[in-house]
Backbone bond lengths (Angstrom), bond angles and torsions (degrees), N, CA, C in turn:
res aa  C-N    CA-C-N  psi(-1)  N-CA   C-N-CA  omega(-1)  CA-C   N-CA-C  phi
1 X - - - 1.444 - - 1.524 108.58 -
2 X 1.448 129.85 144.08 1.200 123.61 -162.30 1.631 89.68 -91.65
3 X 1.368 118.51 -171.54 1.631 138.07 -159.31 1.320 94.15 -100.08
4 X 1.680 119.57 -14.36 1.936 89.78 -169.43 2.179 75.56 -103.74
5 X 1.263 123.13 -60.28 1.226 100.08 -179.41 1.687 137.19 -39.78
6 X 1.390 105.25 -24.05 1.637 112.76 164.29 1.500 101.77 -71.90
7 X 1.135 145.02 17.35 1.032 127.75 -173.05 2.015 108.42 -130.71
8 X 1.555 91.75 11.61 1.541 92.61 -172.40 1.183 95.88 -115.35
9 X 1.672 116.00 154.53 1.596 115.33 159.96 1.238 103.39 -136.08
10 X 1.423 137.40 128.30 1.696 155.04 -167.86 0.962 91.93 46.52
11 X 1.124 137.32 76.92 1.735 129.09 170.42 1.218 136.51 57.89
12 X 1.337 111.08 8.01 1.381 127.40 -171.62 1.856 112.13 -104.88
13 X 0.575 155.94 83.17 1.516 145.79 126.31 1.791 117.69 15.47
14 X 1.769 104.55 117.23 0.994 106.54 -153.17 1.488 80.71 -102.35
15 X 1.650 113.42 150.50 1.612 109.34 -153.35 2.129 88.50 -93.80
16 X 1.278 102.98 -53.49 1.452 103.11 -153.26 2.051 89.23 -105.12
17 X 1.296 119.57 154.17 1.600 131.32 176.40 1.421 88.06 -133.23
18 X 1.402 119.11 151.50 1.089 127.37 148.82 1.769 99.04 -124.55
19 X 1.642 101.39 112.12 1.335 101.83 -176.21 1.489 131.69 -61.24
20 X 1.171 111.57 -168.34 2.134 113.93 -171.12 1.762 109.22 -72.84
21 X 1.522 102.41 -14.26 1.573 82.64 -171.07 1.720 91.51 -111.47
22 X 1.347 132.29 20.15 0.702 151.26 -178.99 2.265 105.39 -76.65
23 X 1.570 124.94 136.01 1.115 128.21 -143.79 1.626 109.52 -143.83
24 X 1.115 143.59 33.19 1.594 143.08 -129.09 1.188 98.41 -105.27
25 X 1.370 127.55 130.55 1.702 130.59 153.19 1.330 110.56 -122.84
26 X 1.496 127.46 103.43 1.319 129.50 142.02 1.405 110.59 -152.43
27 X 1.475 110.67 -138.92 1.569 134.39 158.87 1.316 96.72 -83.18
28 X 1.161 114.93 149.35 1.481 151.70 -171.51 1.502 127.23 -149.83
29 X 1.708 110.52 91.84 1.368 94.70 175.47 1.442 109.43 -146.14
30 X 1.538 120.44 153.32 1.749 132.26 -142.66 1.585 109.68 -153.06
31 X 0.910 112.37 136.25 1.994 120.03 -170.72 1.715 83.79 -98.63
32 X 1.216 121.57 -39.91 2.116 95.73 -157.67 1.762 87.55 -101.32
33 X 1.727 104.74 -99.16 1.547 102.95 -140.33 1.532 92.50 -130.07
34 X 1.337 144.71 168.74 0.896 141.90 163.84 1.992 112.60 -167.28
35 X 1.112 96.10 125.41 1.772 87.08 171.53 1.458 95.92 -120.09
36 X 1.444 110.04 155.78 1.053 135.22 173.36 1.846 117.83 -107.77
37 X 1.154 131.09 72.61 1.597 123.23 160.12 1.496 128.81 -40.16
38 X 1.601 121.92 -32.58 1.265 154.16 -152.58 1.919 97.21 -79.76
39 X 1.710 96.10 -144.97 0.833 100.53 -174.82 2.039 100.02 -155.21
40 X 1.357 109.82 128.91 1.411 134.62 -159.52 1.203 133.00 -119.58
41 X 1.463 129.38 101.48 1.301 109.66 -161.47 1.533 104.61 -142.41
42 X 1.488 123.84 110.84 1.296 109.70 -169.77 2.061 101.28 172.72
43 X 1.312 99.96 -116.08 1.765 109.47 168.68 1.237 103.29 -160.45
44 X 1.542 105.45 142.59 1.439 121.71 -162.67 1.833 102.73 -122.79
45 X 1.342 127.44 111.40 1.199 138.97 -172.33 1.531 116.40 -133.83
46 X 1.777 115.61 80.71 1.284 135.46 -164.74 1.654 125.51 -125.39
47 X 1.255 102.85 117.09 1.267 98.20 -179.00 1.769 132.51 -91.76
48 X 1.509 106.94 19.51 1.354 119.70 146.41 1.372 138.64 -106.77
49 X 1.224 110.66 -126.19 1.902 109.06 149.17 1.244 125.61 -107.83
50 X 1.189 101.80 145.08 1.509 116.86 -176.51 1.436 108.02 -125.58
51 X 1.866 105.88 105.37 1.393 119.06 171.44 1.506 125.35 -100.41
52 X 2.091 102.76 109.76 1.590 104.62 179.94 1.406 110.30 -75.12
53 X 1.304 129.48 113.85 1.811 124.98 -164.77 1.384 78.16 -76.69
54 X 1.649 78.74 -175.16 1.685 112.65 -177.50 1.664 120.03 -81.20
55 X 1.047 105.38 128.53 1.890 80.32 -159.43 1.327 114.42 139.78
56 X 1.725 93.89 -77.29 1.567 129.57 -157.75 2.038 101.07 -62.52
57 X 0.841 121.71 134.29 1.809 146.90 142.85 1.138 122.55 -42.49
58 X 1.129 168.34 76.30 1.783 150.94 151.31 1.345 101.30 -96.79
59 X 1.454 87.56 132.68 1.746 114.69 163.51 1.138 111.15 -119.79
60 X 1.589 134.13 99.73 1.353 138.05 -163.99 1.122 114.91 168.97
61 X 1.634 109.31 124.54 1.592 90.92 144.38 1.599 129.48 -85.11
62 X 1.638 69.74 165.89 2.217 89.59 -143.23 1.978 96.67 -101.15
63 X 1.402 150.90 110.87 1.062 117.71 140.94 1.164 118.46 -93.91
64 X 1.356 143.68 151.44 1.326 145.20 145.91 1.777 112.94 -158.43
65 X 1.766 92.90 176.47 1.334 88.97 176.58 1.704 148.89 -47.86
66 X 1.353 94.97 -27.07 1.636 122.56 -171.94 1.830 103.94 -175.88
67 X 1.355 82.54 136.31 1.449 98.47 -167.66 1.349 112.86 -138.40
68 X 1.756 111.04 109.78 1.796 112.57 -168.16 1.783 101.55 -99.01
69 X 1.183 122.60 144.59 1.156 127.86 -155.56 1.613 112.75 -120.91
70 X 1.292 132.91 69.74 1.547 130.02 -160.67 1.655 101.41 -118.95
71 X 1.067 97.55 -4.62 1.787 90.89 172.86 1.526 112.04 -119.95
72 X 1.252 126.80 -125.32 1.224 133.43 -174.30 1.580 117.23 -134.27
73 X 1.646 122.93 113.02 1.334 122.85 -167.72 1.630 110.22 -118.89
74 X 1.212 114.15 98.78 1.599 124.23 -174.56 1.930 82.68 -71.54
75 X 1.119 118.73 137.47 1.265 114.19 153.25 2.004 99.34 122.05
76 X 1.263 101.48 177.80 1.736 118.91 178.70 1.160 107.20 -95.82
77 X 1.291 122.84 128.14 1.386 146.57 177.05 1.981 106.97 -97.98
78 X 1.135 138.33 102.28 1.384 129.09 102.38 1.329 163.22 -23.77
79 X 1.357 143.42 55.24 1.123 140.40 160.35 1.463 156.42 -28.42
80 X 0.613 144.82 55.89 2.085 129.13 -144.54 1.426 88.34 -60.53
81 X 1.557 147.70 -57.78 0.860 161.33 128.90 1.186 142.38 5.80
82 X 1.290 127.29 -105.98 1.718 146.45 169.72 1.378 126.96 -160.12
83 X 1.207 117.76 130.07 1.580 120.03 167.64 1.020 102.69 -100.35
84 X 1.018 117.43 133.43 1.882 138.32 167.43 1.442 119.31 -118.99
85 X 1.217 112.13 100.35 1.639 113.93 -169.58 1.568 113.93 -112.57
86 X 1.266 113.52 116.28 1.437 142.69 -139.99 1.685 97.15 -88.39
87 X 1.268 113.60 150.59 1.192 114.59 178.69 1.415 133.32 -51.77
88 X 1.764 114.51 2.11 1.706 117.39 175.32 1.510 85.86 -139.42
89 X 1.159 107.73 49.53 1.656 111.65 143.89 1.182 141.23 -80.88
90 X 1.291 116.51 130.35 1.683 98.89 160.21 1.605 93.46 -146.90
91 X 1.568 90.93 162.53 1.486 102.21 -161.79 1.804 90.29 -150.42
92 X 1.352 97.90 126.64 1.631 97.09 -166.52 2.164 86.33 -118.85
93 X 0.771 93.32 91.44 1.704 97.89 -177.25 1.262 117.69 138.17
94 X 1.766 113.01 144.16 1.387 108.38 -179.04 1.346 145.47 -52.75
95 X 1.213 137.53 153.19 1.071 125.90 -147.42 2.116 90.11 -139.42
96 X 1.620 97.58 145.26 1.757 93.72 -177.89 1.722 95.21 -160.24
97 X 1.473 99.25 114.59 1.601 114.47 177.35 1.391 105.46 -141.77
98 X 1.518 100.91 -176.52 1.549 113.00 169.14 0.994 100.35 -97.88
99 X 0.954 141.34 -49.32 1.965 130.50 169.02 1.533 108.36 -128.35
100 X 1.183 94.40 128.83 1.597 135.32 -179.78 1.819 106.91 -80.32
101 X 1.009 136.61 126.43 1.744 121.87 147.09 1.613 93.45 -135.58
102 X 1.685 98.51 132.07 1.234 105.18 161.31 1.454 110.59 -130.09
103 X 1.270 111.09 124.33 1.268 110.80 -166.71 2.116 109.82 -93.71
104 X 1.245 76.33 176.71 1.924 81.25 -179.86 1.138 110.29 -46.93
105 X 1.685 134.38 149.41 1.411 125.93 164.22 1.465 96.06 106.71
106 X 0.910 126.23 -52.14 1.616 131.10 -148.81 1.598 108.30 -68.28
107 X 1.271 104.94 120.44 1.524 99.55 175.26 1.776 104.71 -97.86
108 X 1.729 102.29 133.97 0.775 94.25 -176.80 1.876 99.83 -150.94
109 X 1.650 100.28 122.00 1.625 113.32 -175.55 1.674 119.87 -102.21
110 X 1.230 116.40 96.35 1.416 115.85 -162.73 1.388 127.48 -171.44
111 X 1.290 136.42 -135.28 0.877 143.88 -146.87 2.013 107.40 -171.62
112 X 1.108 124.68 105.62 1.870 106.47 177.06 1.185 107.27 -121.74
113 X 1.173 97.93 149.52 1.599 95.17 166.07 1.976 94.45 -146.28
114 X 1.473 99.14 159.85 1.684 121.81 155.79 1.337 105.31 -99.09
115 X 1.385 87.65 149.20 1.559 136.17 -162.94 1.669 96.56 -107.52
116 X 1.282 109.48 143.93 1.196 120.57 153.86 1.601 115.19 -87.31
């Protein structure tokens, strides 16, 4: 897949990457889009999407609007939105949206629930 198509999700253009050799520990918080390839360790409080690439590490809990899941997320996920967890997911902590997809492959250790 080329670098600008890895960089889209539903047609949308993901505004900010923090790339693979990329290393962050704190608070973290973002109004549009952001994926992370890198590696993340802290709390994540976003009111767009937040894409964990394939690859990429997070240790955190995560809130935001929609949350795509292709790497590995130690921690509780929040949604207002949707989590969509991609076929090289794993997600070691609960997870709470209005729509859930977890597709084949996906390891996932936790707890879910829907949201109204």
């Amino acid at each position: 897949m080329s670098q600008v198509l890895a960089n889209y999700y539903n047609n949308k253009c993901v505004k900010t990457i923090l790339g693979e050799k990329t290393e962050f520990i704190g608070k973290m918080s973002f109004n549009d889009s952001l994926k992370i390839n890198g590696k993340f360790k802290g709390t994540i409080k976003a009111l767009g999407l937040l894409w964990i690439g394939e690859g990429a590490s997070v240790s955190a809990d995560i809130s935001a609007k929609s949350v795509v899941v292709s790497g590995t997320v130690n921690g509780d996920i929040c949604a207002t939105e949707k989590i969509d967890m991609l076929v090289s997911g794993r997600v070691y902590g609960n997870i709470k949206a209005k729509k859930i997809k977890i597709s084949d492959g996906v390891i996932f250790n936790g707890k879910c629930e829907i949201i109204k």
